[in-house]
N, CA, C and O of each residue as an XYZ file, in Angstrom:
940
protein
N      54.669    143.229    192.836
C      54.691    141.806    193.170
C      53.663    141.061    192.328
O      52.525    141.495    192.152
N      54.130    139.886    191.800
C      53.464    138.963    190.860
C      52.482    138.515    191.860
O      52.749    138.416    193.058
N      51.400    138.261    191.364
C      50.086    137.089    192.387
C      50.568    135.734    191.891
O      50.771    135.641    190.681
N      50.783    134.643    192.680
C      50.771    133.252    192.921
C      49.398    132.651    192.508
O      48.282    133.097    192.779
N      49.663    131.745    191.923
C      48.260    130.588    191.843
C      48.300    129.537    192.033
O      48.677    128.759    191.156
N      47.874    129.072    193.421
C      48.467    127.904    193.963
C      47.355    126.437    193.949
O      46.446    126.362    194.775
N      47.497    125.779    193.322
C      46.444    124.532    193.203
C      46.635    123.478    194.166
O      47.110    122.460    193.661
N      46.383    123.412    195.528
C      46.421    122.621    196.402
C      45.009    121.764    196.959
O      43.846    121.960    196.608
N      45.525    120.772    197.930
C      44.224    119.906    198.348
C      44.901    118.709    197.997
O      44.298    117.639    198.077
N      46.412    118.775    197.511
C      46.753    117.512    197.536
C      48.161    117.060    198.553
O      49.172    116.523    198.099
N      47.953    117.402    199.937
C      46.758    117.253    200.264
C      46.686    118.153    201.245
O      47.707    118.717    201.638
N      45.145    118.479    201.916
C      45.313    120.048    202.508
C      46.205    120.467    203.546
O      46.107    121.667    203.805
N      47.229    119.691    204.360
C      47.869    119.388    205.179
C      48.873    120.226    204.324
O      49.158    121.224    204.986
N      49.371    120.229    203.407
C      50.962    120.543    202.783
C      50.318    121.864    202.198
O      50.784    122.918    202.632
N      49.608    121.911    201.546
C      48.975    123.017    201.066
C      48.885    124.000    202.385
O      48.880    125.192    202.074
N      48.817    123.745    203.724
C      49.000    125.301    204.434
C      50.368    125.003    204.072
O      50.603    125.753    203.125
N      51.288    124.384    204.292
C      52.655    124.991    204.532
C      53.149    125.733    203.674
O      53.967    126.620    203.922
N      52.435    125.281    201.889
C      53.049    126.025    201.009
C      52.623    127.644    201.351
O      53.327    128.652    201.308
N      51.001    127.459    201.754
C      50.363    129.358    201.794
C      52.077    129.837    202.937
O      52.832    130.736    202.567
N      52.337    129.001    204.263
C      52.914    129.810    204.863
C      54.562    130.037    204.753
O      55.219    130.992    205.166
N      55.006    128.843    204.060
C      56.440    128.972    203.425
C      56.337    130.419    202.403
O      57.354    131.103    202.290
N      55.164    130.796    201.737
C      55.384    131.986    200.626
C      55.159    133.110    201.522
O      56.003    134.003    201.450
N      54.073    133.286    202.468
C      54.438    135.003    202.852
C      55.036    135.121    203.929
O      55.101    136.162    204.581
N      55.685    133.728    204.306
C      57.191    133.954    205.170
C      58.870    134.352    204.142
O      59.903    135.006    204.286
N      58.557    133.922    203.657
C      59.621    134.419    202.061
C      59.281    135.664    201.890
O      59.959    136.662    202.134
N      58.277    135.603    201.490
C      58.148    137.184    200.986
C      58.459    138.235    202.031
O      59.081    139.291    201.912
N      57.872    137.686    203.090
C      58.278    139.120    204.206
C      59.694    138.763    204.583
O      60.159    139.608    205.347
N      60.412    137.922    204.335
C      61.597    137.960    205.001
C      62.772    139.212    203.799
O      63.793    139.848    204.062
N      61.710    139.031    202.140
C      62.831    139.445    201.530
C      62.374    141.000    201.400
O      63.165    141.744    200.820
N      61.150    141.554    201.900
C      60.001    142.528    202.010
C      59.996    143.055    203.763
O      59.331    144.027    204.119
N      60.536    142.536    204.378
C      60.258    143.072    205.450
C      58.539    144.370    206.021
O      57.825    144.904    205.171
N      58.432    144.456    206.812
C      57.420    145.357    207.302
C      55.736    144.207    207.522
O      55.715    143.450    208.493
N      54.823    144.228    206.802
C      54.194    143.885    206.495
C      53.743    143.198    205.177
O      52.680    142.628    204.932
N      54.660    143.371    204.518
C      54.320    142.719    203.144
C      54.502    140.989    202.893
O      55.555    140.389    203.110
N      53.168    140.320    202.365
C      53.390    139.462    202.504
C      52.602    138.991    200.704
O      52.145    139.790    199.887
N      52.689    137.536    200.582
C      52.111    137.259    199.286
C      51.058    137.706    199.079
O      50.356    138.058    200.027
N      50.501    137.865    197.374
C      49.826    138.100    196.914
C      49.380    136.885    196.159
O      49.750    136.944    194.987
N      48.736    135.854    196.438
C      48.402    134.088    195.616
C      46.645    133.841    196.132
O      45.986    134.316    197.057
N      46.474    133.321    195.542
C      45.083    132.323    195.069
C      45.185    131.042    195.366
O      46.081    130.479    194.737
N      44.642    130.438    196.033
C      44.098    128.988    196.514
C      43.328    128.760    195.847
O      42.419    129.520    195.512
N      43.558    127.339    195.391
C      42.668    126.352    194.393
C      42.348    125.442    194.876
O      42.586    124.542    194.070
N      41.810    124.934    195.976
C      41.672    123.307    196.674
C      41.118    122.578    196.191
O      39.935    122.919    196.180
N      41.346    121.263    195.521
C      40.968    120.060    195.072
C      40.482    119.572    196.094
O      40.931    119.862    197.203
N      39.359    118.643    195.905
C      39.044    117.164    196.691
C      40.510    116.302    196.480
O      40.727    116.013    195.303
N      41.215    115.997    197.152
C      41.901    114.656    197.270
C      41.333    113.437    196.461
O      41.812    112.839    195.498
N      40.325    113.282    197.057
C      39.707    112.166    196.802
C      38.991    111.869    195.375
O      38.654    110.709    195.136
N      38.789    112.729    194.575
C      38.769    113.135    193.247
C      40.066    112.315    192.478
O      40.151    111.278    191.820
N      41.001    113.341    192.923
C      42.648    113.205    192.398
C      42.957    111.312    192.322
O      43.381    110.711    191.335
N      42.538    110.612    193.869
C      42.860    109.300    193.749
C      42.204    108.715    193.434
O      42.697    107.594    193.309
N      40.790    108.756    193.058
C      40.299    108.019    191.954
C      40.516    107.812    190.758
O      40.434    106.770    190.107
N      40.942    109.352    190.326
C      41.941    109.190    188.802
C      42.877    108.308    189.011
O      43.062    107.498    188.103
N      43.831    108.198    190.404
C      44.903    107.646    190.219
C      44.597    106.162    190.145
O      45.470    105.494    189.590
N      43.597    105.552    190.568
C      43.202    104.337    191.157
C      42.821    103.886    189.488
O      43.224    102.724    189.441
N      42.340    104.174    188.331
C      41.905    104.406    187.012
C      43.020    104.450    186.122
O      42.938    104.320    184.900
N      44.233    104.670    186.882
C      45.001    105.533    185.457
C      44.167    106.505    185.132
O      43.131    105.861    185.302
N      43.971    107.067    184.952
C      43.176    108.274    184.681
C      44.213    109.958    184.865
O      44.180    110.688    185.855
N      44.810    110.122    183.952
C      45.890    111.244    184.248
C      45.324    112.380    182.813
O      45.774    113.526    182.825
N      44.604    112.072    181.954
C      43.588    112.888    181.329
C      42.749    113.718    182.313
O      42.616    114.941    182.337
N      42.115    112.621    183.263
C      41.225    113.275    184.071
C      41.604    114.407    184.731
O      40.957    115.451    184.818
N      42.960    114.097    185.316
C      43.184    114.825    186.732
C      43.772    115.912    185.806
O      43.524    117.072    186.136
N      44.490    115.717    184.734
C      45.031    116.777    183.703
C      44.037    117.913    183.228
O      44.446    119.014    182.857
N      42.733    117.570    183.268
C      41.510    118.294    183.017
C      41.549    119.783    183.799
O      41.716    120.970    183.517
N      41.227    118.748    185.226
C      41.172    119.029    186.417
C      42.022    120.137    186.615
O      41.590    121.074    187.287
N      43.069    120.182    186.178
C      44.389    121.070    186.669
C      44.440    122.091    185.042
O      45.300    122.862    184.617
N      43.634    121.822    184.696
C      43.534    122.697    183.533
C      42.748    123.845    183.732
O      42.988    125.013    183.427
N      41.508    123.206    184.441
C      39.669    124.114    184.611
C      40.738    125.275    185.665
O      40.851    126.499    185.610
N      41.428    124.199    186.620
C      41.966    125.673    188.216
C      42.814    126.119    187.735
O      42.925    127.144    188.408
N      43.946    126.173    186.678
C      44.860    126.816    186.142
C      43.756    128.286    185.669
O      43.990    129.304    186.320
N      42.800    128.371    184.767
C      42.205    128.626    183.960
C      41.572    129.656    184.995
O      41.990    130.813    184.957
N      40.836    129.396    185.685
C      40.338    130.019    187.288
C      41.207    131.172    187.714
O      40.851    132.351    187.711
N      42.667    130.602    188.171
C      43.307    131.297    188.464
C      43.655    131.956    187.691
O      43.875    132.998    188.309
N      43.979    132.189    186.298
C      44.891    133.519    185.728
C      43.696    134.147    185.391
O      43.805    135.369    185.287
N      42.340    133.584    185.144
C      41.461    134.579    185.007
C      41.245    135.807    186.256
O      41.047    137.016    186.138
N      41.405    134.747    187.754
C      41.423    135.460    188.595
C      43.094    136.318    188.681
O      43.410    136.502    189.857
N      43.696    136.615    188.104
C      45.038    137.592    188.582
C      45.978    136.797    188.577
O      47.046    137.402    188.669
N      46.158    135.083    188.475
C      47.527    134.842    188.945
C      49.001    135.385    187.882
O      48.808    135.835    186.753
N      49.889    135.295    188.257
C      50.916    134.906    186.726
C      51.680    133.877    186.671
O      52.456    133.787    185.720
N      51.634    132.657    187.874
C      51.783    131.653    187.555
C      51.358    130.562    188.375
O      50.921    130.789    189.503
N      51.437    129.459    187.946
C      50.819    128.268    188.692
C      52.168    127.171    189.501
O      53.152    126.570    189.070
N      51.461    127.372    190.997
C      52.334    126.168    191.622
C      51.493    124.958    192.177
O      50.746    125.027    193.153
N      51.742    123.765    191.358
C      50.915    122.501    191.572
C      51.570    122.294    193.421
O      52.734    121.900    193.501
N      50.926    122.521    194.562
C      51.000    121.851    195.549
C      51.277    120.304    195.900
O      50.620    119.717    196.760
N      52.157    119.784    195.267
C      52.192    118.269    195.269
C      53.614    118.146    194.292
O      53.981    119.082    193.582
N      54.456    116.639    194.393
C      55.311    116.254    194.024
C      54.492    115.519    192.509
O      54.635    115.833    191.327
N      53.505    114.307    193.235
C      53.245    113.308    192.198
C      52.641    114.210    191.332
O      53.079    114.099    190.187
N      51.600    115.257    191.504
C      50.739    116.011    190.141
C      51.449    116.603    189.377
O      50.809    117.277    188.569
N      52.947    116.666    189.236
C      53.805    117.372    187.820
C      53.960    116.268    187.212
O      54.839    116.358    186.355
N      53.466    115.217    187.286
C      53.115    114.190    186.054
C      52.505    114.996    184.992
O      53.031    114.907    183.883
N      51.235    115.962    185.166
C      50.736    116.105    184.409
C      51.287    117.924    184.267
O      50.779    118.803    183.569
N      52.150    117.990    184.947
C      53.063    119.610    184.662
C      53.141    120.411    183.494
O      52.697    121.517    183.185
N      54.194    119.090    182.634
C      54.132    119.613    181.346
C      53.047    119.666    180.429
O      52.804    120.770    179.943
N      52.378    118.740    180.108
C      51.107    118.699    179.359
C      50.420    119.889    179.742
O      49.917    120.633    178.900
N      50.351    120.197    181.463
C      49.237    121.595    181.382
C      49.938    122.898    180.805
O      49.484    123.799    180.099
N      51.510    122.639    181.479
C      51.935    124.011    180.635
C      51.703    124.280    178.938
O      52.054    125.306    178.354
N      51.243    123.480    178.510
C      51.315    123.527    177.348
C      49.401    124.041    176.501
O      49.047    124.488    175.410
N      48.564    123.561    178.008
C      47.455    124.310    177.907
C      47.038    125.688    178.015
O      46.147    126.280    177.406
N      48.182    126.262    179.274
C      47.944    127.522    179.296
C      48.903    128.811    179.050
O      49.911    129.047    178.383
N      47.940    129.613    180.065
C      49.213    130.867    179.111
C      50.126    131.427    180.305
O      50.934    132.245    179.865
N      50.223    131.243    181.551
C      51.156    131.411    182.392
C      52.155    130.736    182.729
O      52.158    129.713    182.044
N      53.298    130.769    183.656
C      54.179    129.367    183.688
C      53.961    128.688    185.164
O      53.955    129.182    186.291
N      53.786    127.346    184.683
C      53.979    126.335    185.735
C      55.833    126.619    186.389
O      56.891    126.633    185.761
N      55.618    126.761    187.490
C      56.662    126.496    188.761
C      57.290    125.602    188.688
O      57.512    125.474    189.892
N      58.079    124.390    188.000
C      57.895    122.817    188.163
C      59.099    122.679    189.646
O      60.176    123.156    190.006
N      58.306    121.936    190.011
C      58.829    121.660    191.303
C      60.632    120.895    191.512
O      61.536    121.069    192.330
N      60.443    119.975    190.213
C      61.316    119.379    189.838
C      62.608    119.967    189.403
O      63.763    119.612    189.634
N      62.097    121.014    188.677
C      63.248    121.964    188.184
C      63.898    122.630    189.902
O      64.950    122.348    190.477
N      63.079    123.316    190.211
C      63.267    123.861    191.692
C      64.476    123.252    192.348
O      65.480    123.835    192.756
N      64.109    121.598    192.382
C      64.939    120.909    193.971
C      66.193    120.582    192.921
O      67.337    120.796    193.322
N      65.984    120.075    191.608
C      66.999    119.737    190.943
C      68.445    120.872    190.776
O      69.559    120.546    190.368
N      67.940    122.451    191.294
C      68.604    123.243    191.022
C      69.734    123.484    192.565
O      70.910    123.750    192.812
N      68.186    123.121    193.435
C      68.998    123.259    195.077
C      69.883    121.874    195.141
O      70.776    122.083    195.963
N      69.986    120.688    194.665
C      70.545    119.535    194.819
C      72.122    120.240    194.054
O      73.052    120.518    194.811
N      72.229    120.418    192.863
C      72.971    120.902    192.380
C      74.029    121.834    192.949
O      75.227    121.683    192.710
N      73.443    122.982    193.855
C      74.535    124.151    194.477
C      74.766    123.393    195.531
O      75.613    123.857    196.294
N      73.991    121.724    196.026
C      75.070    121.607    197.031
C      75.852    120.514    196.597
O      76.300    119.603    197.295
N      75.984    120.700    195.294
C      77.373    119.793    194.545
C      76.974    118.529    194.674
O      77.921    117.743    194.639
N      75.711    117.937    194.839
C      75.872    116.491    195.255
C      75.444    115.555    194.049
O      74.281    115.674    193.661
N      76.200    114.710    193.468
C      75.710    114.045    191.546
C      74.412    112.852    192.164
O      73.467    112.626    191.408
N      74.473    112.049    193.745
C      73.704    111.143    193.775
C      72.735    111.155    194.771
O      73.138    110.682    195.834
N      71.964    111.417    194.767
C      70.663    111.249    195.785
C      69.715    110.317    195.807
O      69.441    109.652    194.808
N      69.186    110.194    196.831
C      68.076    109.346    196.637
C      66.628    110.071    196.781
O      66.617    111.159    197.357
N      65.420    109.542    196.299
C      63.754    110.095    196.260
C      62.988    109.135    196.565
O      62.878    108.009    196.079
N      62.073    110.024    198.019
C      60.729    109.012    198.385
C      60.123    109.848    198.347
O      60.535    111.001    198.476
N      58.866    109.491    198.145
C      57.193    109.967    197.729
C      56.669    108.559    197.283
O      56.963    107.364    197.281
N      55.597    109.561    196.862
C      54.286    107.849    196.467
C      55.011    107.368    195.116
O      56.042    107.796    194.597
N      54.270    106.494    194.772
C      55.100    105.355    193.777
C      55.113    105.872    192.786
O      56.015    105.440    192.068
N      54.342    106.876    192.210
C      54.632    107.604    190.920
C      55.672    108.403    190.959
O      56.347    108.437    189.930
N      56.057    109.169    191.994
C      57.220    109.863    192.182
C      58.324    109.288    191.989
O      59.218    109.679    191.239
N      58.318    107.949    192.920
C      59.545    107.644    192.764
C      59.628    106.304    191.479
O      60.690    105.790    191.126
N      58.620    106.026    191.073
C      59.304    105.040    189.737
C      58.784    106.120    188.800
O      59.588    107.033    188.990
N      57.930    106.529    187.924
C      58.058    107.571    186.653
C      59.336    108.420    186.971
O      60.040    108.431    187.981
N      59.418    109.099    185.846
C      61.041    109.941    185.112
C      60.454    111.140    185.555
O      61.236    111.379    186.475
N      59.410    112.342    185.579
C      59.053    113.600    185.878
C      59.897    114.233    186.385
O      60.287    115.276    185.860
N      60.540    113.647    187.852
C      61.156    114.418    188.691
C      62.535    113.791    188.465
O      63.541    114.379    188.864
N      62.607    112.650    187.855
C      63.822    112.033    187.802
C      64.865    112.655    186.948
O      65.981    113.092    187.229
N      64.127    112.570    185.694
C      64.774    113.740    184.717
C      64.661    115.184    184.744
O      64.231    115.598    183.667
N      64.823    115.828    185.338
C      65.111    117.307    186.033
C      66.095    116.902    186.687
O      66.995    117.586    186.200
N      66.692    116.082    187.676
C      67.961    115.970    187.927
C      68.451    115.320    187.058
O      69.468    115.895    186.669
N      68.254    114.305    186.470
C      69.271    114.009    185.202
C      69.285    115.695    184.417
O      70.225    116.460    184.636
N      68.504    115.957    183.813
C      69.591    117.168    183.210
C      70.544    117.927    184.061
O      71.418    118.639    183.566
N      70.412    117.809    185.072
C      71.622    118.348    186.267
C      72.674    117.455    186.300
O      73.555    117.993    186.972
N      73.157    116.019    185.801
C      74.222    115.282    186.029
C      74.006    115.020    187.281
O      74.884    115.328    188.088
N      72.593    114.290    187.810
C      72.536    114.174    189.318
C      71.777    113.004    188.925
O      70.770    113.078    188.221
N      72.336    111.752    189.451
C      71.876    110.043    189.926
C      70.772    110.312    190.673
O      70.611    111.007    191.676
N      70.153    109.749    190.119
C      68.608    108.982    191.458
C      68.738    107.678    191.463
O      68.888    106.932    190.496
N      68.641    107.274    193.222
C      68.142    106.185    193.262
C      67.141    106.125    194.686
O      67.363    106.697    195.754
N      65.789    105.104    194.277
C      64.913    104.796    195.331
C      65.255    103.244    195.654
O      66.096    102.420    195.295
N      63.763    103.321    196.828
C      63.860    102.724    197.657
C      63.485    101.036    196.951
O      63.003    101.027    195.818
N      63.685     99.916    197.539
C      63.313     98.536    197.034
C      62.320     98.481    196.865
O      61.682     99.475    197.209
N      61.562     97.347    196.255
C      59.739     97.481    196.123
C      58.884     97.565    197.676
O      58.007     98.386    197.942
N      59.251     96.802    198.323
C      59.002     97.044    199.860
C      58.798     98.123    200.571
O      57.779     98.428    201.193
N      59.857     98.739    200.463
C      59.917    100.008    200.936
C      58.897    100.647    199.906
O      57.702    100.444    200.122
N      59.293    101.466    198.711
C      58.106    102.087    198.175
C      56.935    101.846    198.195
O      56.280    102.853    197.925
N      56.183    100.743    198.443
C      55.124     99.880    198.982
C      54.195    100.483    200.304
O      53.027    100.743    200.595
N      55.351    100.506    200.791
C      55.087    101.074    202.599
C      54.818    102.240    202.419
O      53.699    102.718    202.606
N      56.607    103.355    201.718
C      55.709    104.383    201.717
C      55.080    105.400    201.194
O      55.023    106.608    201.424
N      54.346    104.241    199.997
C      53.211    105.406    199.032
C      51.992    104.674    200.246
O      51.328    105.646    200.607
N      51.636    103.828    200.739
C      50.991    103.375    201.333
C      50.281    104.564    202.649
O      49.147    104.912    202.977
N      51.711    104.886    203.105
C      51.932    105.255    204.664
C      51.148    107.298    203.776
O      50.190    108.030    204.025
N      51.766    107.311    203.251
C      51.269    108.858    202.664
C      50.105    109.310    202.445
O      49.633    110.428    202.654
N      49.289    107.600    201.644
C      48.094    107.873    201.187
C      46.781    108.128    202.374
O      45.829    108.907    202.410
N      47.431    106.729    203.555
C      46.592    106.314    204.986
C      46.399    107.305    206.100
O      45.446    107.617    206.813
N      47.732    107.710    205.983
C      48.047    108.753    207.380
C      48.869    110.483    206.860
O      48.419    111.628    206.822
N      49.928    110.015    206.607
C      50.881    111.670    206.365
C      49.205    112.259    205.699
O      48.579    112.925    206.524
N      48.712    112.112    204.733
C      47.929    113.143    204.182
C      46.563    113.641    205.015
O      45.877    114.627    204.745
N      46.311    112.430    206.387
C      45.446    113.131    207.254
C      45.980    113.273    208.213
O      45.534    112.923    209.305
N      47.656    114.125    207.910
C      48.032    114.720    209.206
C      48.382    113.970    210.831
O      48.756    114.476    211.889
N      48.118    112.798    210.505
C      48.631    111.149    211.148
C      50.534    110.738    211.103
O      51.156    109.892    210.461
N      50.979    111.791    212.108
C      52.511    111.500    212.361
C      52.708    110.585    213.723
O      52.149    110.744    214.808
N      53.557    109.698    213.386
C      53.759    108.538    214.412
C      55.167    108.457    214.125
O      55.818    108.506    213.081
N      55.585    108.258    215.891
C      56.758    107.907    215.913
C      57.286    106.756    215.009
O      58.095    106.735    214.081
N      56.383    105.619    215.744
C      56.614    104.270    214.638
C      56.760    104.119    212.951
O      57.187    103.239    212.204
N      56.136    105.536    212.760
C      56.537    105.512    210.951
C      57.582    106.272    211.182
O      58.153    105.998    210.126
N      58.322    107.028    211.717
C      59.060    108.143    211.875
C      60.677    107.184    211.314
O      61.432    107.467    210.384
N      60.741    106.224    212.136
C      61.216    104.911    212.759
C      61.558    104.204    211.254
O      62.553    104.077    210.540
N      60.452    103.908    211.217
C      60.543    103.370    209.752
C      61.078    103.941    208.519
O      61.888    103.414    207.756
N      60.478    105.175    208.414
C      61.101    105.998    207.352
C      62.936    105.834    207.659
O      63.737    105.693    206.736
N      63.150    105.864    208.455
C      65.079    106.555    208.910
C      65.339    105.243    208.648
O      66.264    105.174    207.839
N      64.829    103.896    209.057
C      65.645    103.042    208.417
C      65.940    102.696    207.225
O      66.958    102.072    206.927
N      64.726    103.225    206.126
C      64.827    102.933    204.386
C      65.843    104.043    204.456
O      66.966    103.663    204.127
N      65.743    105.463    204.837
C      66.949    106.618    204.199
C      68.400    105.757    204.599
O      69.426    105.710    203.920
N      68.073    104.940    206.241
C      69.900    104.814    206.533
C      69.876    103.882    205.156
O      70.939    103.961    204.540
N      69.136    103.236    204.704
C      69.584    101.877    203.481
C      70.089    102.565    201.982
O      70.815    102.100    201.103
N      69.573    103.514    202.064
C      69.582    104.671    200.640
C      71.118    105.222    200.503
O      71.848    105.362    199.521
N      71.335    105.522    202.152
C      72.681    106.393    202.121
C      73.968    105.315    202.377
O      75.180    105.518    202.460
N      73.210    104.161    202.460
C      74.621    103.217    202.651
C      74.584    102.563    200.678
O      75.368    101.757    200.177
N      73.658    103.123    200.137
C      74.065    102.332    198.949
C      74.395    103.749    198.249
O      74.239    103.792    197.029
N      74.778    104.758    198.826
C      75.572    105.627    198.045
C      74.650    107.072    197.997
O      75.233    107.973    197.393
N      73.454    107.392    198.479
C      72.988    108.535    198.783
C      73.588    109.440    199.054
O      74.212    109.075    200.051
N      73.967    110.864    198.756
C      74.561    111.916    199.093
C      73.811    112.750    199.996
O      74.258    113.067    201.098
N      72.524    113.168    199.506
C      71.458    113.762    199.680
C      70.108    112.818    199.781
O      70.159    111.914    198.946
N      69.090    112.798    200.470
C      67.680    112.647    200.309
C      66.508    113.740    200.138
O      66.150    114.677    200.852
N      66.048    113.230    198.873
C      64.877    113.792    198.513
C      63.227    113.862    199.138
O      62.385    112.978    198.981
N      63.086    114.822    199.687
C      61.954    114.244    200.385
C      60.769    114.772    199.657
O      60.258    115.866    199.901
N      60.142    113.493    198.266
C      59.769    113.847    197.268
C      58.027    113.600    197.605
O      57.286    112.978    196.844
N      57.625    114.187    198.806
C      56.105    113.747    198.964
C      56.271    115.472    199.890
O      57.195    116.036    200.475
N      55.302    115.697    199.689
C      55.357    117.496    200.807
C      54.807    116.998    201.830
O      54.295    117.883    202.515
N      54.627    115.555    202.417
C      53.934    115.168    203.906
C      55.275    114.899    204.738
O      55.465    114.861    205.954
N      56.096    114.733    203.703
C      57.195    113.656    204.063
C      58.236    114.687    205.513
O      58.611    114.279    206.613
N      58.379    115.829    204.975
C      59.054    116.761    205.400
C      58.381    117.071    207.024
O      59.227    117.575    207.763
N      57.077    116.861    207.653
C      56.490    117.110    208.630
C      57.233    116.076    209.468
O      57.517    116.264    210.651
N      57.518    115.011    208.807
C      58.012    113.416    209.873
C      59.414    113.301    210.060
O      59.965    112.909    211.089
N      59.865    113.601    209.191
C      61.348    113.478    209.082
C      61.773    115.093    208.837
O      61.270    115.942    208.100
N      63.326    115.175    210.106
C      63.870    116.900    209.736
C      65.564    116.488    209.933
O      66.122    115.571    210.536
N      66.013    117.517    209.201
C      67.125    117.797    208.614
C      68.024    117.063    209.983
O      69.052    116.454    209.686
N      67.720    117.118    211.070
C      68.284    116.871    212.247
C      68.777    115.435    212.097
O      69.922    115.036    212.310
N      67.560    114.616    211.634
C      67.331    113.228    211.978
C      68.192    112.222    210.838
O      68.182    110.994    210.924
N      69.097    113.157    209.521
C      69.483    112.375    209.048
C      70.969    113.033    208.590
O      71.105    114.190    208.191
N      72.195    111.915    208.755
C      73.286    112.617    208.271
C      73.760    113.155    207.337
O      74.908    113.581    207.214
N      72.318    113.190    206.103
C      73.438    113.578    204.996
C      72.245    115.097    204.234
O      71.162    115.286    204.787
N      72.564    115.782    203.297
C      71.397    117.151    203.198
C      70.582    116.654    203.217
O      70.700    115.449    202.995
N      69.005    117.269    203.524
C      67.337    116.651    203.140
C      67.156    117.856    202.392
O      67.741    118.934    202.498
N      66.258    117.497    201.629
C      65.704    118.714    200.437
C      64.215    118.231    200.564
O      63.740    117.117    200.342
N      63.559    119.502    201.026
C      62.397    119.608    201.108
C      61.462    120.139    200.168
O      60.924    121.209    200.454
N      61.145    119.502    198.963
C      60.558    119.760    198.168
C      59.563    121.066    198.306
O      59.832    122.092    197.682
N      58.319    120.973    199.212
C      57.673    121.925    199.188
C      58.109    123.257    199.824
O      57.494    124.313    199.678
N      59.118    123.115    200.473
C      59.895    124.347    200.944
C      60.860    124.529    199.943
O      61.523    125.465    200.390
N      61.425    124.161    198.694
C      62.120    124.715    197.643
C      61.455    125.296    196.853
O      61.732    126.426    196.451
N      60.356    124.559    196.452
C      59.305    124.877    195.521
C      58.753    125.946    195.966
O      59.388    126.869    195.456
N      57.868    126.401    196.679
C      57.543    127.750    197.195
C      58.938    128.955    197.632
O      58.795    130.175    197.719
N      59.901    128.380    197.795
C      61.174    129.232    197.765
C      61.065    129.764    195.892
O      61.299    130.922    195.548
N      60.875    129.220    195.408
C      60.764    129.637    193.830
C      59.632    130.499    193.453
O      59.672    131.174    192.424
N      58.607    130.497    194.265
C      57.392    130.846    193.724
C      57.742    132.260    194.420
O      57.379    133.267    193.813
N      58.293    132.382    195.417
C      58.844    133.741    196.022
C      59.704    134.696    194.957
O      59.468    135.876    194.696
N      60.717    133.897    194.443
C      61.891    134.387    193.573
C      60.924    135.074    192.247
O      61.152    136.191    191.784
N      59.742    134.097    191.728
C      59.116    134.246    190.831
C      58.238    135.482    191.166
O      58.312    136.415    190.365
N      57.443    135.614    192.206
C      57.029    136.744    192.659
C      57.383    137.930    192.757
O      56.606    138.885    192.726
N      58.868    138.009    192.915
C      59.529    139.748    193.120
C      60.146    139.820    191.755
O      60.665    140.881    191.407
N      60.133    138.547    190.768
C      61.066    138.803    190.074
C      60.169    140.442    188.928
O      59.034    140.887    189.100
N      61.000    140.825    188.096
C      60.322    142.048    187.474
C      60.030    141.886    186.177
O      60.952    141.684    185.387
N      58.588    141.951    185.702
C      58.188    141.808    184.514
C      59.155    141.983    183.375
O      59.738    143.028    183.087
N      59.230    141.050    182.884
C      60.219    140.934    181.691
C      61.845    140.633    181.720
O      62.638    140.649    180.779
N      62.092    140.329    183.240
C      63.452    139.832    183.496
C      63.738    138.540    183.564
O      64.941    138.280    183.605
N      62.910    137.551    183.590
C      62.162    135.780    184.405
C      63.695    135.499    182.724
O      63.956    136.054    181.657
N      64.178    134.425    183.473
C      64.859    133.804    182.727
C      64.459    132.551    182.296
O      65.169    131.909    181.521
């Protein structure tokens, strides 16, 4: 089994789910006791949004360079950025180091795909959903994105930054969120993207009629696949 190198803290709330989405994978495909073999990297948050508050994507690119660097020194063989918005700086780091980045994007773009669907919609914070990162990974799939109005994205990179990331679930946002998805799926949504890893704690598959794709539960579904896969087979 490959070791994981997981760079989380953005934010520490999603970061357990990823530790427990992987050695629930793993033991499900391992049975007995066997569970992951990964490395935790926790960022300050608050680091990360000062870059963001700056433009500053050198910085945080640094940043994700020094814990990449950490980790394969420490054993990993590859890196999974804990977060939707930080594969902004995905490619650029893959290109710093010597293991492979996970991209998250590739991941959901692949699960959107087997369930045949060309148009979806994506919420996360405002970089997610207006930059191309994640957008184009489903465009090379022949899969439409569309988000939410300025309003809505407003609210909820807002609502992610205030509360989802300190673990602050309220009905009343709950509420809110289902009415931007019902607006998404009446302008032609197939699927919703739930492109923030807080997003998935508030809203569940139950609560909306059409697939939800849970980013940080695909993405660590990959880091599993990547884990058993066998040295020198990784396509």
């Amino acid at each position: 089994m490959k070791t994981i190198g997981l760079i989380g803290g953005t934010s520490w709330v999603s970061t357990i789910d990823y530790y427990r989405y992987l050695n629930q994978g793993i033991n499900e495909k391992l049975g007995g006791l066997q569970f992951a073999k990964c490395i935790i990297y926790s960022l300050n948050f608050a680091d990360i949004q000062r870059n963001h508050e700056a433009n500053d994507w050198a910085g945080t690119l640094q940043m994700y360079i020094d814990a990449s660097q950490h980790l394969e020194n420490s054993g990993a063989a590859a890196i999974v950025i804990c977060a939707n918005t930080l594969h902004r700086i995905a490619e650029p780091l893959q290109e710093k180091i010597g293991i492979p980045v996970i991209h998250i994007g590739t991941a959901t773009a692949e699960a959107v795909a087997k369930k045949g669907l060309t148009k979806v919609a994506l919420l996360g914070t405002k970089f997610t959903m207006e930059l191309d990162f994640i957008k184009d990974k489903l465009k090379a799939r022949g899969i439409e994105t569309i988000i939410p109005d300025e309003a809505d994205r407003k609210y909820i990179d807002t609502n992610i930054s205030t509360e989802l990331a300190k673990s602050i679930f309220t009905q009343e946002n709950k509420q809110h969120y289902l009415a931007i998805i019902h607006k998404l799926i009446a302008a032609g949504a197939q699927g919703i993207i739930l492109g923030c890893t807080e997003i998935p704690m508030l809203i569940k598959p139950t609560d909306v009629s059409v697939p939800i794709f849970d980013t940080a539960f695909i993405h660590a579904m990959a880091a599993v696949e990547f884990a058993l896969t066998e040295a020198g087979s990784e396509s």
